[in-house]
C-alpha positions as CSV (number, residue, x, y, z in Angstrom):
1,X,-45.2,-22.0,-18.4
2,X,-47.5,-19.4,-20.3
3,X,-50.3,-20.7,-22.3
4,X,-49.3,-18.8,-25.9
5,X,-51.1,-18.1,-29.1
6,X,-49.3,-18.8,-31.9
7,X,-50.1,-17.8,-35.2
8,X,-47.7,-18.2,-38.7
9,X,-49.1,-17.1,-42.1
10,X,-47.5,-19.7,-44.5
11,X,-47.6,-20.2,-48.5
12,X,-48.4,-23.5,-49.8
13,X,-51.6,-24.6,-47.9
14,X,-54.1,-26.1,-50.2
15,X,-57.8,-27.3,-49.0
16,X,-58.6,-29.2,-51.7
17,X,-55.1,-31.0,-51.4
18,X,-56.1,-34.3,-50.3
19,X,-52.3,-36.0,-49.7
20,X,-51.2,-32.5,-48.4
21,X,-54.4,-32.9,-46.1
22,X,-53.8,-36.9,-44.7
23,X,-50.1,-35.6,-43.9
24,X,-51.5,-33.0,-42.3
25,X,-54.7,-34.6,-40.6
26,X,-52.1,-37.6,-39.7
27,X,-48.6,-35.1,-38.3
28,X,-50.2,-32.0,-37.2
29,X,-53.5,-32.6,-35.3
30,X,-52.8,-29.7,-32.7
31,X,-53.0,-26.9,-35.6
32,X,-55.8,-24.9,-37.4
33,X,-55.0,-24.2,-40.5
34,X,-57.4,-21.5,-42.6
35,X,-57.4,-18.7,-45.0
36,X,-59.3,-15.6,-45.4
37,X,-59.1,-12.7,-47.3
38,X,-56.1,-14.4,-49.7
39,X,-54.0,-15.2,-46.4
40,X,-53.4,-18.5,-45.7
41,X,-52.6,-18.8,-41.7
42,X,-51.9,-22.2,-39.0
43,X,-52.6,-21.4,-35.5
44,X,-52.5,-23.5,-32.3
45,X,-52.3,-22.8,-28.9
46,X,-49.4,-24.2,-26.3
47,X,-47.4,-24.4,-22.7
48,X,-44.5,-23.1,-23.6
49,X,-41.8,-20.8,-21.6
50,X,-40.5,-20.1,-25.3
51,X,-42.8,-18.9,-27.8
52,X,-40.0,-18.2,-30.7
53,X,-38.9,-21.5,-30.6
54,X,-42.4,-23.1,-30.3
55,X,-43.0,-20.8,-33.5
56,X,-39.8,-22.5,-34.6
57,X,-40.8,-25.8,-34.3
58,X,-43.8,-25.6,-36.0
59,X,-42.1,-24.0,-39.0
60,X,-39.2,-26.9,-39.1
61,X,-41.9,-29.6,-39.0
62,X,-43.9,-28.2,-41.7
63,X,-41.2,-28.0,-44.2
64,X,-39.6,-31.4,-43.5
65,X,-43.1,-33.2,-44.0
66,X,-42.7,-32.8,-47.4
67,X,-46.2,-31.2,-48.5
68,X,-45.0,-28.0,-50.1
69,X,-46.1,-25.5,-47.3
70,X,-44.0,-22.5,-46.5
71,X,-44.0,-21.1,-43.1
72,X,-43.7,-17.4,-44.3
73,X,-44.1,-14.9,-40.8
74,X,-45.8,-14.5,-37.6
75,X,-49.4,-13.0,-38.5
76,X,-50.7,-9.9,-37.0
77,X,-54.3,-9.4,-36.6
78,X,-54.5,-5.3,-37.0
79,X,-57.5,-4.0,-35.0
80,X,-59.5,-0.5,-35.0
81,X,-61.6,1.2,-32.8
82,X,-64.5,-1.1,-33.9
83,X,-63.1,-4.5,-34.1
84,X,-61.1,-3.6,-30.3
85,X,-65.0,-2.6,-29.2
86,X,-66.8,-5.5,-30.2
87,X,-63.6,-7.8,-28.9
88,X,-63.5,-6.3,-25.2
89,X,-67.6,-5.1,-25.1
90,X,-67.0,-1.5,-25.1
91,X,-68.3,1.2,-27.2
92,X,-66.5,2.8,-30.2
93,X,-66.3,5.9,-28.5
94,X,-65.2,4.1,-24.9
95,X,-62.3,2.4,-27.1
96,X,-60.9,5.7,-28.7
97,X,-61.6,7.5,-25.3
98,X,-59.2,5.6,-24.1
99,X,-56.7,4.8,-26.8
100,X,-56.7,8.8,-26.7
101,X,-56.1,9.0,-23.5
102,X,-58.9,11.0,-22.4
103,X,-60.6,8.0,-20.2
104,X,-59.2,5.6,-18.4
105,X,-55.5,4.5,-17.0
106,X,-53.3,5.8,-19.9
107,X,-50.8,4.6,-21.7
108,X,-52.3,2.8,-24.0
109,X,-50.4,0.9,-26.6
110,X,-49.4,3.3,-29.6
111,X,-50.7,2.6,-32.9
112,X,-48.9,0.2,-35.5
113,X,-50.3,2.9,-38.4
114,X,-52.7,4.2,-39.8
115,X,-55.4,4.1,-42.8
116,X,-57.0,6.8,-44.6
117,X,-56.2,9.7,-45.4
118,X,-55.9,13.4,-43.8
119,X,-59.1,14.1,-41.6
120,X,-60.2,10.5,-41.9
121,X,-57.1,8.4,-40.6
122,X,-57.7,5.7,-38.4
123,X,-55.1,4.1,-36.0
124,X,-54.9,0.0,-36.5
125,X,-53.2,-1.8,-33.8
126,X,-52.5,-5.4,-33.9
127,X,-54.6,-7.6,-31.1
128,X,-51.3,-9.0,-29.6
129,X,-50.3,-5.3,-28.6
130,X,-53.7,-4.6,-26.8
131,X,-54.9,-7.6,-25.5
132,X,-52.8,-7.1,-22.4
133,X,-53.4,-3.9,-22.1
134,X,-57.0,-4.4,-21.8
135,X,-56.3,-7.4,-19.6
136,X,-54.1,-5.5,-17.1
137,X,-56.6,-2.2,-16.9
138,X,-60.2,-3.8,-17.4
139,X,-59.5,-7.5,-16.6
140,X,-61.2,-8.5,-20.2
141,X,-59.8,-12.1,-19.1
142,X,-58.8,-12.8,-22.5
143,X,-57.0,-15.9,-21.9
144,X,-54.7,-15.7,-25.0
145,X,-51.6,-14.7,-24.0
146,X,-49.2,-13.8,-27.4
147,X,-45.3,-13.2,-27.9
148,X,-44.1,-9.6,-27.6
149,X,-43.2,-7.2,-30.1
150,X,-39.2,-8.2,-29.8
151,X,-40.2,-11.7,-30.3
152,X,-42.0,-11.3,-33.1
153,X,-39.6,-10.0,-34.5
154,X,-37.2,-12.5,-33.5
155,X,-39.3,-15.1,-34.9
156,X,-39.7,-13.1,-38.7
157,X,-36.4,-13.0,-38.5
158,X,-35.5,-16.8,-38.2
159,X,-37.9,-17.7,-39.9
160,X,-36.9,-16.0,-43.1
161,X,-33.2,-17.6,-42.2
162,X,-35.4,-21.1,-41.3
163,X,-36.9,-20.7,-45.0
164,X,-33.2,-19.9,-46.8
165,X,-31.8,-22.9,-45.2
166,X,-34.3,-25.0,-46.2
167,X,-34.9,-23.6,-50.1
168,X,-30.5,-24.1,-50.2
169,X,-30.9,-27.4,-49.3
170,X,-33.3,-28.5,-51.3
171,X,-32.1,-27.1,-54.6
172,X,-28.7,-28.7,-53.9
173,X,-30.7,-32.0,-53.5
174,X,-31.9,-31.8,-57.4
């Protein structure tokens, strides 16, 4: 068993909620719920051989407690040069040296996208793509360990059917 990151944005989540927070406190110890920038996200860690159905899991037990939050996707946290410097204690310059391929081993994880425009684009990456990169080529010993890119998007995709199921059900309930 792999020790996995997991990480769902959901809808729903509420701070202030205090029922929606004793469900929560009570049920779902294990998870850290927070928001930032307007993104509401729960995030735990686990043994698991399975990280889509861990993801899973999670998402079926938060919308059968009954507290109105909405497992929504699996969130990506989308690095640059800077934030990948300051997270593996290189230099700017080191990191797109490298991301470049004009240091290091090579084949380094292609970009997700970009931002900016022309002259002034920067490539963005998301943390579960280059975290084992860096871990295999400069033994960073970042112990978070995250699904891949097919199982992310094996777990967006069930998790919208997950959400459908649910929202069919409970409308035929009314």
């Amino acid at each position: 068993m792999i020790k996995y990151s997991l990480e769902l944005e959901i809808q729903g989540w509420d701070s202030d909620n205090r029922t929606q927070a004793k469900v929560l406190d009570g049920s779902f110890s294990e998870l850290l719920w927070s928001t930032s920038n307007g993104i509401s996200t729960v995030f735990t860690e686990c043994e698991t051989s399975n990280p889509v159905d861990a993801c899973l899991r999670i998402a079926q037990r938060l919308l059968k407690a009954g507290v109105s939050i909405t497992p929504v996707r699996w969130h990506d946290e989308f690095v640059g040069y800077s934030d990948l410097a300051m997270n593996v204690g290189m230099t700017h310059e080191a990191v797109r040296l490298l991301a470049t391929g004009k240091r290091g081993p090579g084949d380094f994880p292609k970009p997700r996208g970009y931002i900016g425009v022309a002259a002034n684009r920067s490539p963005i990456w998301t943390w579960a793509e280059v975290s084992p990169w860096f871990n295999d080529n400069y033994e960073i010993k970042d112990e978070e360990h995250f699904p891949n890119n097919d199982q992310i998007i094996e777990i967006n995709a069930r998790l919208s059917a997950l959400r459908k199921k649910f929202q069919s059900k409970s409308f035929a309930t009314i």
